[in-house]
N, C-alpha and C positions, 0 to 999 in steps of 0.2 A: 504494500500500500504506500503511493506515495506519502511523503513527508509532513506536508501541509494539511492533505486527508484526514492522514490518522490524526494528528493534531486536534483538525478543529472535529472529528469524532468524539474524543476524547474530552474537550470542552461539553461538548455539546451532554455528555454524558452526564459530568458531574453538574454540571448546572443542573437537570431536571432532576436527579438524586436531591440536590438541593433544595429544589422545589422555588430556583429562581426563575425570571420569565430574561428574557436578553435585555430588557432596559435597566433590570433589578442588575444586572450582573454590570454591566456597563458605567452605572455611578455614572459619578459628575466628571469623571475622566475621559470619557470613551463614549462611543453611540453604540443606541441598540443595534443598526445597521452595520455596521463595523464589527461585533462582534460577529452578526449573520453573515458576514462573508469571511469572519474568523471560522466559524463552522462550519461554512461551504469549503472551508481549503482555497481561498481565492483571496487571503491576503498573509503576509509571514509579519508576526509581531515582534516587537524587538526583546531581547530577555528578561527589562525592567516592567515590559509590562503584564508580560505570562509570570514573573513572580507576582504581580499585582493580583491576578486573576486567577493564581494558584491562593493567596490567602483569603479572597475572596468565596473558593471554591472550597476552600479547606482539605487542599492536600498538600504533598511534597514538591513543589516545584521542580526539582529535579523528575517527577514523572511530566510532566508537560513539555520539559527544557529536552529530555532525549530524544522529541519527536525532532527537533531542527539541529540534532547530531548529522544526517547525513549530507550525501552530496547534496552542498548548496547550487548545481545546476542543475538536479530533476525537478526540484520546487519550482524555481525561476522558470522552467520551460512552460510548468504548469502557470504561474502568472500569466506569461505572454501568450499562451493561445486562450486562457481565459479572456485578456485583452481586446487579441486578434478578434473574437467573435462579439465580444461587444461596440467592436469599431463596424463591422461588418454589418451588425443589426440595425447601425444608427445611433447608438450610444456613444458618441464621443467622448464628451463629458466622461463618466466610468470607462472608455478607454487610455483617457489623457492620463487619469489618476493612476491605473493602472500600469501603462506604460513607465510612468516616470518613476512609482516605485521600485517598478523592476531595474528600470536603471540606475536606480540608488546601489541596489543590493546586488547591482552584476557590477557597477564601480567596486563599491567596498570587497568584495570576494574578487576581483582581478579579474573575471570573465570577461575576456576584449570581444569577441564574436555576440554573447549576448547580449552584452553594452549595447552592440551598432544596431544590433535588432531592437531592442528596446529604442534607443535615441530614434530611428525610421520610424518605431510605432509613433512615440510622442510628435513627430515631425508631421504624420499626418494627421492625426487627431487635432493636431492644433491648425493644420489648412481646414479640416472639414469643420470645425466651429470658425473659422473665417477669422481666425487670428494670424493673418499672414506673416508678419513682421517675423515675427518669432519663427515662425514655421519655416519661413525663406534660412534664417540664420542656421537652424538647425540642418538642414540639407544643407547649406555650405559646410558646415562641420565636417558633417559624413564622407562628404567630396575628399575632403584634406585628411582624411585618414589613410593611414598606409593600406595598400590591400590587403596585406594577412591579419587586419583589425574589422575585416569588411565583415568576414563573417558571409552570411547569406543575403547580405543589403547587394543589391546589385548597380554597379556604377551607372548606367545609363537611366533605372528607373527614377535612383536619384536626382540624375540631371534634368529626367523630362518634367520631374514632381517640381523641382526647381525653376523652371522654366517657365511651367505652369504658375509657380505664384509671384515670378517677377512680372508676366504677364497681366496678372488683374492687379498687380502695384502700380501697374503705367512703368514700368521700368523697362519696355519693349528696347532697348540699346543695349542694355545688359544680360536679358535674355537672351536675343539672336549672338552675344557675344559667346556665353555659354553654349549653347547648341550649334552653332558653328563649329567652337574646338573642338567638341566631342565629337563631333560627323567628321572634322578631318581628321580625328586622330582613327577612327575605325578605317577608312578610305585608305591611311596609308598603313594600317597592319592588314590591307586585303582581307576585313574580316569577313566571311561570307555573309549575305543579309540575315538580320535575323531581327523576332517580333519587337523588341527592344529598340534596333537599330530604325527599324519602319516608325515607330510611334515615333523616338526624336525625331527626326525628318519632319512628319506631322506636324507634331507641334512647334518647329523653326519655320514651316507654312504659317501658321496661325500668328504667328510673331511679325510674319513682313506683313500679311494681309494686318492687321492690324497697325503699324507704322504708315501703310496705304502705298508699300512697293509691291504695287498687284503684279507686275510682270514677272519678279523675282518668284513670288508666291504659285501663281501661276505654274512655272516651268519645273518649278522645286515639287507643287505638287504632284503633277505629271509623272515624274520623276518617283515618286512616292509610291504609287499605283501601279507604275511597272515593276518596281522592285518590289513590290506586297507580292507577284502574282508570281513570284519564283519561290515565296513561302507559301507554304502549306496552311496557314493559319488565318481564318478567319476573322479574326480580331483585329491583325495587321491591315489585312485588307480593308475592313471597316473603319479602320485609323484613316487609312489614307482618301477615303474616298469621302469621309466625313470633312477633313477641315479642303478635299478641293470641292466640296458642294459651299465650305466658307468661303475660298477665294471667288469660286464663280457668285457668290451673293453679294458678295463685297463689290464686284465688276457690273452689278445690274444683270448678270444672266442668270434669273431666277427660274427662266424653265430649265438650264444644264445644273443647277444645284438641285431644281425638287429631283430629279435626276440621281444625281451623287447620292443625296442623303437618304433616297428610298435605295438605295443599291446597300447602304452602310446600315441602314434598318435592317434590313434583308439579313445581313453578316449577322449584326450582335442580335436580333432575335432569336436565330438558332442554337446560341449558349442561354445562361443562365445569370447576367449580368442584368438583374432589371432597373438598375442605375443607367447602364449605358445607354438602354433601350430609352427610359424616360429622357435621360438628357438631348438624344437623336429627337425625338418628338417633340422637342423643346425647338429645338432647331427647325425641326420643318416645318412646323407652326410658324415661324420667325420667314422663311421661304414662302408660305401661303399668304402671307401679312401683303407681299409686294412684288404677286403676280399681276396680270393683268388680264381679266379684271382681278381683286383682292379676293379671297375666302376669307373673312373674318371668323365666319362662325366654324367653321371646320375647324379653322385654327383653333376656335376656343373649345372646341371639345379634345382635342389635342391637349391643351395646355392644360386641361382640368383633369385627363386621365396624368399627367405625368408631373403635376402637383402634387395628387395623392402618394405617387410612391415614393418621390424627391421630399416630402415633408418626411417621411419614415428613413429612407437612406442616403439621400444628398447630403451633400454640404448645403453649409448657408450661401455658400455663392451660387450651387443647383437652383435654389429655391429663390433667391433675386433675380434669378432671370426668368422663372417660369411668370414669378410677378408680373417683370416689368413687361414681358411678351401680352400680358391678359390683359394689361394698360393699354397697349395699343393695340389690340385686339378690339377692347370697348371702345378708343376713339373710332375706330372705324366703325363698327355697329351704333355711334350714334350715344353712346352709354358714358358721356365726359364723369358725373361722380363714379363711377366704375372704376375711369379711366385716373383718376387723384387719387380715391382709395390704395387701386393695386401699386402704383406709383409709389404714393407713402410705402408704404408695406413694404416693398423693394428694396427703398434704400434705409430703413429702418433695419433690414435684414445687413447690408450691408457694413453699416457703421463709416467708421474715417479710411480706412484701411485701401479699399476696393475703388482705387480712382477711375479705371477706364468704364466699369460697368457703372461708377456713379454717374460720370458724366452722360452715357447714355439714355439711363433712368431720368436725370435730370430735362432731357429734352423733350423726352414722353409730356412727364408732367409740365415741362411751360407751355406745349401744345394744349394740353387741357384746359392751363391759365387762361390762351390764347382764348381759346372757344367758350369759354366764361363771359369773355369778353373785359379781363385783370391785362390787358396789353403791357402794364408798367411791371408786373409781375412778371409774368409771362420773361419780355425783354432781359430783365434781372437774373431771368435763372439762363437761359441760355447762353448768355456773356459768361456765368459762372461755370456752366458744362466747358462751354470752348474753349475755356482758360486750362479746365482742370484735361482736356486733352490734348493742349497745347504743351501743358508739362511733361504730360505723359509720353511724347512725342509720336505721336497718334494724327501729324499733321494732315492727313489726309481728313478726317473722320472730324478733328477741327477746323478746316476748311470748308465743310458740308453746314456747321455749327454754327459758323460767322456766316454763310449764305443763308441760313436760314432767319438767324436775325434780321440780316439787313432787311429780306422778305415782309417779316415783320413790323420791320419800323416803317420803310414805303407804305406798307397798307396803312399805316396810322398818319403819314402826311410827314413824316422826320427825313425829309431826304436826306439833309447832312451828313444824318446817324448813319441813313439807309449805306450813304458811299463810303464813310469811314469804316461799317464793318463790312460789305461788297471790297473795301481792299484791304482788309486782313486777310480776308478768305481769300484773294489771288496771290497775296503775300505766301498762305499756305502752303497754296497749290505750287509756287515755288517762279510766279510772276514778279519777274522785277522792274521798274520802271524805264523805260528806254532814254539812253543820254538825250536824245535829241526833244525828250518832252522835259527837260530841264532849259533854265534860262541860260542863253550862251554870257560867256565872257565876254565885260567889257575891250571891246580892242583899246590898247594904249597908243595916246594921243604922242606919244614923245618919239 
């Protein structure tokens, strides 16, 4: 029997000999709950406190103390797929605590392979509660470990995981920086393609498309799609055909993305990934939104099937975008409080953290402003989207942000306004003034 089992058996024992209930045991020290994953085997207490809960219990400490005589890594294993499944469920929260204890007690005991597993788990546990910052730091960690401390962490998943949350930081320069090296370091060890090597690629797609060098995006995707089709693996493939259904949406070709993304529905359907699935449907809703003519409402039965299972197993960044998709969803059906509700919601989910998808969500809702007919509001949030994608270096996508204002302010009669943001937005797009529309030099009279 493992270590921690018998343990909390063994609690669990003399407490009801006792005739305590778990809050009775737990005193002003400890939670009921705490003890109950002491008796499930799903937490290892420190010695000061199984003495506590040996006088408590009124026996010898030393019978309690011999259950965490043995090896300190079968316990730890059992912490971490305890973890693993509670990450898996949608329990971050109980997976991050999890995690991080285990990698207290794989520090202290020298376990370098368990450590890395543990610091991965807390790395993602803290992406799927949408605490990027942190989360970004800890996959750089992992990166700068030596490989024989990697353990079972695998270099590229780290990188893509990393990628991924420079990406909704707006730090799109430093992402494509990291995926980049890593693609040329595979390139020059000839490593044959493989499901790892296909996602990064993916996600260095999802990176230009976002900075708004579709051409790069584009060829890169391509590029993705053929080398998916020499693995065997179906996921790969639905990697790559997923974000070039993003670049062709990015490009305005929404009938070649609905395209893409039913081909990459098609892939992860046939596993058991109903995260992926949901997030795909999140996506082709986003693709229905701005065909021609629109499906709004298909879209919104889309968006409401892949709500439900994203509120259970997403992250909180899953779940801001299925929001902000069902915001513009309502504007288009006509439903503007609909369309401010799901808005809020989004970037309520969001917090500070999430600059590219706030500034997104933010343009939803000054439209709604807009249709309120809050034009001063409206104005104010959009200059604030444009700004926050201008940092993000997402100049293309702020480019679209200052045309849309100027749009704005023209229908309100502000021409001024309308050309000062009409030339941020060419500024953007990467428009610079021609010398000869400057005033020439005075010729000298001498």
């Amino acid at each position: 029997m493992p270590a921690l089992t018998q343990l909390g058996s063994r609690i669990r024992d003399l407490r009801r000999r006792a005739g305590l209930s778990q809050a009775e045991l737990a005193g002003d020290g400890l939670s009921a709950s705490y003890v109950s994953l002491l008796e499930a085997g799903k937490r290892r207490p420190s010695d000061e406190v199984l003495r506590e809960l040996a006088e408590k219990l009124r026996c010898d400490p030393d019978y309690l103390l011999q259950c965490l005589d043995e090896d300190p890594g079968e316990s730890l294993e059992l912490e971490l797929k305890f973890a693993e499944l509670s990450m898996v469920s949608g329990d971050s929260e109980t997976a991050l605590e999890a995690f991080e204890t285990a990698a207290e007690r794989a520090r202290e005991a020298g376990l370098t392979a368990l450590l890395a597993r543990a610091e991965w788990g807390t790395a993602r546990s803290l992406e799927n509660l949408g605490r990027l910052e942190p989360a970004a730091r800890k996959y750089e960690a992992l990166l700068r470990l030596p490989s024989r401390d990697r353990g079972k962490v695998l270099d590229l998943s780290v990188v893509v995981a990393l990628c991924r949350c420079l990406r909704e930081l707006g730090d799109l320069g430093r992402g494509i920086e990291v995926a980049e090296k890593a693609l040329a370091e595979l390139r020059e060890l000839g490593i044959v393609p493989t499901v790892e090597g296909i996602e990064l690629m993916s996600t260095l797609v999802g990176l230009y498309a976002e900075r708004g060098d579709l051409y790069t995006a584009e060829a890169l995707a391509q590029q993705a799609i053929d080398t998916a089709a020499q693995v065997d693996d179906r996921r790969a493939v639905g990697a790559a055909y997923w974000n070039a259904g993003l670049v062709a949406h990015r490009n305005g070709h929404y009938e070649q993305a609905e395209t893409f993304v039913e081909r990459a529905l098609a892939m992860y359907a046939e596993g058991d990934n109903e995260r992926a699935v949901a997030r795909l449907q999140t996506a082709y809703a986003a693709v229905l939104l701005h065909l021609e003519p629109p499906q709004p409402a298909a879209a919104r039965d889309l968006l409401t099937q892949a709500q439900s299972t994203l509120e259970q197993l997403g992250s909180v960044v899953d779940t801001a975008y299925v929001l902000m998709n069902r915001a513009s969803a309502d504007l288009q059906l006509g439903d503007v409080q609909g369309a401010l509700t799901h808005a809020k919601a989004s970037l309520e989910h969001l917090g500070s953290e999430h600059r590219l998808q706030t500034a997104r969500t933010l343009l939803i809702l000054a439209s709604a402003h807009f249709r309120l007919g809050e034009d001063a509001e409206a104005r104010r949030i959009r200059e604030t989207a444009a700004l926050h994608l201008e940092a993000s270096g997402a100049t293309r996508q702020s480019a679209f942000a200052w045309a849309e204002l100027a749009e704005s302010l023209s229908s309100t009669g502000d021409t001024d306004g309308a050309l000062r943001a009409y030339r941020q937005s060419l500024l953007r797009m990467g428009h610079r003034s021609s010398p000869l529309a400057e005033p020439l030099p005075e010729t000298s009279q001498h």
